[in-house]
C-alpha angles and dihedrals in degrees: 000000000000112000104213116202117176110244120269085019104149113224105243108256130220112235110241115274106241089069114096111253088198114071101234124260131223113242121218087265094072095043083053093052089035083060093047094061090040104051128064095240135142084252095047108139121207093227147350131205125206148204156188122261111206100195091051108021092223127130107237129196091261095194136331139219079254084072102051111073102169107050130040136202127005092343091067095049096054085043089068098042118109123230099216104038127063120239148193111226118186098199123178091209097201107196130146134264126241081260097050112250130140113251140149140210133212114221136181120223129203110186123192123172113218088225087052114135102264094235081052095055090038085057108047087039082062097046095033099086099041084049096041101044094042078064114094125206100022152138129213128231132161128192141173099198135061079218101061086055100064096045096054092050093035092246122155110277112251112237129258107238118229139212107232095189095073118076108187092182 
């Protein structure tokens, strides 16, 4: 027999191995922690960031507005987060309303650095939308820069570092 292939046809690929075929899925730790940003408790936390585990391919409760003791609100989220690796925040933004009335809002973060590694950014965009979408009252939200977090939640700009030892004069 004669196979036939259209010309310029590419042959399908396999994606690499290392990469999870299994988008990952969230542990009963992280629906806990999820809870305790969602509901008006005693121990109610402010925000939670998440990971991947890659052992286990779960998403875990990373670290929580209960570990950051210097800074609070949406300052001490982006504080946590790392600039190299993506990330999953649950954060309850309180603000008030043009009349004047307290309210929040609970809102889902996916943060991706733009200098993430690239396997990193191909894992947390499987698992984003099951993760997203098994979370209940929320809104989405998706940022690349620390930056652009705390516009949006009217947090204080993080400072570009600079590099004293050059004097362009």
């Amino acid at each position: 027999k004669i196979k036939y292939r259209s010309r310029g046809a590419a042959e399908p690929t396999q994606p690499p191995s290392n990469l999870m075929s299994v988008a990952a899925t969230a542990n009963q730790d992280t629906l806990k922690t999820f809870k305790r940003v969602k509901l008006r408790s005693k121990k109610k936390l402010d925000w939670a960031i998440f990971k991947i585990d890659k052992k286990t391919k779960e998403i875990v409760p990373d670290k929580t507005s209960e570990d950051e003791k210097e800074k609070k609100g949406i300052d001490g989220l982006v504080k946590n987060l790392d600039d190299l690796q993506p990330r999953y925040a649950i954060f309850d933004h309180e603000f008030k309303t043009k009349d004047g009335r307290l309210t929040s809002k609970l809102y889902f973060i996916g943060f991706t650095p733009e200098n993430a590694n690239q396997e990193d950014r191909v894992i947390y965009a499987q698992a984003l939308k099951t993760f997203r979408d098994g979370l209940h009252g929320i809104f989405p939200a998706s940022f690349s820069e620390k930056n652009e977090i705390l516009k949006q939640f009217g947090g204080a700009a993080e400072e570009e570092e600079e590099d004293e030892d050059e004097d362009f004069d």
